[in-house]
N, CA, C and O atoms as a GROMACS GRO file, in nm:
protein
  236
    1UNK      N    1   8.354  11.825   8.844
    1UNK     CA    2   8.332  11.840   8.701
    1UNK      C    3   8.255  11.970   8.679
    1UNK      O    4   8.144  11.987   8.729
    2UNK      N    5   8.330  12.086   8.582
    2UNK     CA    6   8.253  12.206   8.580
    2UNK      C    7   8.181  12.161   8.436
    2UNK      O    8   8.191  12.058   8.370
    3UNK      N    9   8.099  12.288   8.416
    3UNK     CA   10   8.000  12.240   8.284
    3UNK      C   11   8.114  12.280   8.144
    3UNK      O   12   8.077  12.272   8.027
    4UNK      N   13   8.204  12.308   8.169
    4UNK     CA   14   8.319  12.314   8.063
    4UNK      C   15   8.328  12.154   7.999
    4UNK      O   16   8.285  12.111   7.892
    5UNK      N   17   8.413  12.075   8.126
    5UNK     CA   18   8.396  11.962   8.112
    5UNK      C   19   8.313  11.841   8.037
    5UNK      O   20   8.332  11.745   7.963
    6UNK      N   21   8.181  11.930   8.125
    6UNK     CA   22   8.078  11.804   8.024
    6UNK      C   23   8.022  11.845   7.904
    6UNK      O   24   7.941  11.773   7.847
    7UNK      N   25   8.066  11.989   7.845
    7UNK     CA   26   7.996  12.014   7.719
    7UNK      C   27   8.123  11.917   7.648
    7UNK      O   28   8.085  11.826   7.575
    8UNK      N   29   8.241  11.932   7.665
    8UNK     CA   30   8.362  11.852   7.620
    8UNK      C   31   8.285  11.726   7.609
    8UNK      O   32   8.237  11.712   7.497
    9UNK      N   33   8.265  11.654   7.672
    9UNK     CA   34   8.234  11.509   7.664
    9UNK      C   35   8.108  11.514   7.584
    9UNK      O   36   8.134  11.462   7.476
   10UNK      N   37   8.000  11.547   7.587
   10UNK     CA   38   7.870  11.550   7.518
   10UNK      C   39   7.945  11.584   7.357
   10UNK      O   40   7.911  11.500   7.274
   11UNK      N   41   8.003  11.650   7.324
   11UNK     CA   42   8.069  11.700   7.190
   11UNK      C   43   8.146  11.592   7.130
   11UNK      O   44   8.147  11.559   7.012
   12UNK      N   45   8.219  11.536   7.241
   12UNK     CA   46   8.324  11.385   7.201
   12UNK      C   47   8.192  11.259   7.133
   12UNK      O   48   8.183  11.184   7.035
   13UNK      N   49   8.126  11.288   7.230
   13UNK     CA   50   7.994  11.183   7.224
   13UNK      C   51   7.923  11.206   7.089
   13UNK      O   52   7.917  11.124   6.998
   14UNK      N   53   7.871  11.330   7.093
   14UNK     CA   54   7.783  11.340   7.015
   14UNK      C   55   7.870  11.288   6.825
   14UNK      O   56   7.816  11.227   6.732
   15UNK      N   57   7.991  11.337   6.834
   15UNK     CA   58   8.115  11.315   6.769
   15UNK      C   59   8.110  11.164   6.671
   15UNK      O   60   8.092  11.134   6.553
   16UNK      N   61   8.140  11.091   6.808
   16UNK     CA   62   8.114  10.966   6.758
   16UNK      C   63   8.014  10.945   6.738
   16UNK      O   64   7.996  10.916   6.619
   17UNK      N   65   7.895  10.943   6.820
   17UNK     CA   66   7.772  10.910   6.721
   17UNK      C   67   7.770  10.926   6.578
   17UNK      O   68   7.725  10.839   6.504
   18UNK      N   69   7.822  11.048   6.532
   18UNK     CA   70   7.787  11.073   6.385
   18UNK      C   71   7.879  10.976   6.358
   18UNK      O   72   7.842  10.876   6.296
   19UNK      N   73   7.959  10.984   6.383
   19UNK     CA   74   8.096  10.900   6.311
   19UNK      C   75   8.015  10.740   6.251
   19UNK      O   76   7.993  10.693   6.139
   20UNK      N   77   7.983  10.689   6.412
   20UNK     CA   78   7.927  10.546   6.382
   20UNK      C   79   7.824  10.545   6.295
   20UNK      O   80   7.820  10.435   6.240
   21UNK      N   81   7.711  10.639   6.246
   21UNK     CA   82   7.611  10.643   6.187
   21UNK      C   83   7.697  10.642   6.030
   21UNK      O   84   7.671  10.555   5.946
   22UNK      N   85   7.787  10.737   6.008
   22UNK     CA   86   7.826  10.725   5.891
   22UNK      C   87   7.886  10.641   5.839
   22UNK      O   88   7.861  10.612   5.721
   23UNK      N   89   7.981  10.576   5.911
   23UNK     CA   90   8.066  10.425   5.879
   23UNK      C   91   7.955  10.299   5.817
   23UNK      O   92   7.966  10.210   5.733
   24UNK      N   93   7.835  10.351   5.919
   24UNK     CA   94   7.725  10.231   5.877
   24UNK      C   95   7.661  10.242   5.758
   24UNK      O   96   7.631  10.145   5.689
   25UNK      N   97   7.631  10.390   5.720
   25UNK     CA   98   7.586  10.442   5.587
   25UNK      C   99   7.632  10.404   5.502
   25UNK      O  100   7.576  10.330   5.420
   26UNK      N  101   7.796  10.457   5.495
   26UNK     CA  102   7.866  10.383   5.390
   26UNK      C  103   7.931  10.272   5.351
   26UNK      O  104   7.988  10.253   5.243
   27UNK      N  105   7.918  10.189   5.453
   27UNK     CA  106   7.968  10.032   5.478
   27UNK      C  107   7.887   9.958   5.351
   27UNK      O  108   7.790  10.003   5.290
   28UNK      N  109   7.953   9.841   5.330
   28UNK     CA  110   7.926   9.756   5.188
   28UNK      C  111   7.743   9.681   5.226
   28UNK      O  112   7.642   9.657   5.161
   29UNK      N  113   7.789   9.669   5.372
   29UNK     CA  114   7.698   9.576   5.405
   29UNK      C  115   7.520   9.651   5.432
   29UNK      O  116   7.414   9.589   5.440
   30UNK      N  117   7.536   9.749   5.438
   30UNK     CA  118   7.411   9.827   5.412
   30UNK      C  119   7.388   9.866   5.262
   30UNK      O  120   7.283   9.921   5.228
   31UNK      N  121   7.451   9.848   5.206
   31UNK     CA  122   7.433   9.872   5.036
   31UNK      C  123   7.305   9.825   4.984
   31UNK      O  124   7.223   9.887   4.916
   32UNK      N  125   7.300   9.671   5.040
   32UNK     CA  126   7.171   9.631   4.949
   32UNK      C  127   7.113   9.638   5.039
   32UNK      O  128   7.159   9.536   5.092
   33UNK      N  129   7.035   9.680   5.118
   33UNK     CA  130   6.899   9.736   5.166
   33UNK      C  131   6.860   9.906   5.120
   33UNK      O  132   6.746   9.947   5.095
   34UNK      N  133   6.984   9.986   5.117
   34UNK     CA  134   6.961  10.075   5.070
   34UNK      C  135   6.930  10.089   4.915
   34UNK      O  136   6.854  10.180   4.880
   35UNK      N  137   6.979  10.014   4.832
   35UNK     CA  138   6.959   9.963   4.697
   35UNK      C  139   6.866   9.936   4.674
   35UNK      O  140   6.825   9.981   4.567
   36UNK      N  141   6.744   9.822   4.774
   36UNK     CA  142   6.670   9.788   4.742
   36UNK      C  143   6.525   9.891   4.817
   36UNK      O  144   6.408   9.886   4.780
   37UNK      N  145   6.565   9.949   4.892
   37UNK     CA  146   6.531  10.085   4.956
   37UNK      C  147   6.499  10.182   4.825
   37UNK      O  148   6.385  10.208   4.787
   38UNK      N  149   6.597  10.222   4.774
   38UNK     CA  150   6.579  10.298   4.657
   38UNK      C  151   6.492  10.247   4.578
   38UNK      O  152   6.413  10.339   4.556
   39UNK      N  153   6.449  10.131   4.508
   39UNK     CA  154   6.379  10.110   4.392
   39UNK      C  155   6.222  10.056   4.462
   39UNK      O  156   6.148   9.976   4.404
   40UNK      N  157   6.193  10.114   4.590
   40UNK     CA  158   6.051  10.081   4.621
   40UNK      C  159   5.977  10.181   4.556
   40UNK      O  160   5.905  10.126   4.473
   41UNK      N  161   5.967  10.270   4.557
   41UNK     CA  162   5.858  10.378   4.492
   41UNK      C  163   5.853  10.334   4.329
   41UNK      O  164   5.770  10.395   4.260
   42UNK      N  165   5.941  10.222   4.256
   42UNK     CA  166   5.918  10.215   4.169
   42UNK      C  167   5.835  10.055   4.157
   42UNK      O  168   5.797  10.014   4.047
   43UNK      N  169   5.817   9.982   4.273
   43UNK     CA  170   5.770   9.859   4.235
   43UNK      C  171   5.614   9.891   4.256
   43UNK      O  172   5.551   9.988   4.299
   44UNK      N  173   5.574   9.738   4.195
   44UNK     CA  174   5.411   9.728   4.175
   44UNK      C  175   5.307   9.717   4.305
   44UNK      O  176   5.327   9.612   4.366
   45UNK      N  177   5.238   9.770   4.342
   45UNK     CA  178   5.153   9.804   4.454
   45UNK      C  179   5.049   9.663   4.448
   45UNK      O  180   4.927   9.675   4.458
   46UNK      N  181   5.107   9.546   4.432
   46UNK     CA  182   5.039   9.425   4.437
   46UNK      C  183   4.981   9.412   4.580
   46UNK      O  184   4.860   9.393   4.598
   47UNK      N  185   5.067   9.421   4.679
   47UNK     CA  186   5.100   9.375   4.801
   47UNK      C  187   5.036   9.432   4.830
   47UNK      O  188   4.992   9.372   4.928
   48UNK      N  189   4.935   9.603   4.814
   48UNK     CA  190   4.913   9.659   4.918
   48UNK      C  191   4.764   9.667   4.894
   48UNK      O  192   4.719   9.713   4.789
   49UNK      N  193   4.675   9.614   5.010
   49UNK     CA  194   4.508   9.620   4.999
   49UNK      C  195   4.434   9.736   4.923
   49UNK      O  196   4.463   9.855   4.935
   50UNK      N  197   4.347   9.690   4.853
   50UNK     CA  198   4.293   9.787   4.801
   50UNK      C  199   4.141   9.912   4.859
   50UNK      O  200   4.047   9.914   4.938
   51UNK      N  201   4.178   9.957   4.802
   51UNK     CA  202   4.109  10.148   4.868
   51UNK      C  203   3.986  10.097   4.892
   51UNK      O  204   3.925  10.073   4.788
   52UNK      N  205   3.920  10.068   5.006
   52UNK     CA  206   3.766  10.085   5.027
   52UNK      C  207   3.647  10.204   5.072
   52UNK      O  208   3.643  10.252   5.186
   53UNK      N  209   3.573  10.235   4.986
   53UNK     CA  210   3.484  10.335   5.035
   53UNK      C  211   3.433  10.354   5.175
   53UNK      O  212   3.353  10.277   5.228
   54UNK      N  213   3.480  10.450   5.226
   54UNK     CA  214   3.396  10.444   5.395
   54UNK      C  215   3.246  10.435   5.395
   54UNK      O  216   3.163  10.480   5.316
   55UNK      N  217   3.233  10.366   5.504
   55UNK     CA  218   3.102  10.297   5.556
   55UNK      C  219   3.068  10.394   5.690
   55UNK      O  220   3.128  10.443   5.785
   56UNK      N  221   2.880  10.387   5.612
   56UNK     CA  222   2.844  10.478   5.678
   56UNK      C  223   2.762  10.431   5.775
   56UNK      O  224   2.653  10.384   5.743
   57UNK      N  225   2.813  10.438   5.941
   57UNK     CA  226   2.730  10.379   6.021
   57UNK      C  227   2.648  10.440   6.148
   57UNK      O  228   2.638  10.424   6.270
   58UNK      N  229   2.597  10.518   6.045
   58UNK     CA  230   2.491  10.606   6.135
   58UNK      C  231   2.313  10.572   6.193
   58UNK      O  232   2.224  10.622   6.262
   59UNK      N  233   2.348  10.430   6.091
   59UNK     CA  234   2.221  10.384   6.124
   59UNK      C  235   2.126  10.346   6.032
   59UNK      O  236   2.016  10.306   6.070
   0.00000   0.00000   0.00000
């Protein structure tokens, strides 16, 4: 196998990878996570602990 060869195969490879990544992107079944993905920056920050002043422990 010369390195002709395996840039060929790494290229086939790398190929499909994208391929499979995109099929999954646009597949039905990732829709609603990405849907619901999208509208996080707009929900309410209930869930997330609130800001505490640092503590000073120097003594």
């Amino acid at each position: 196998m010369d390195i002709n060869t395996l840039r060929s195969v790494l290229t086939a490879l790398a190929l499909g990878c994208f391929l499979a990544i995109a099929f999954w992107a646009y597949s039905k079944g990732a829709r609603k996570g990405f849907d619901e993905a999208a509208l996080l920056p707009f929900s309410d920050d209930d869930g997330l602990p609130e800001k505490r002043e640092p503590v000073d422990n120097r003594g």
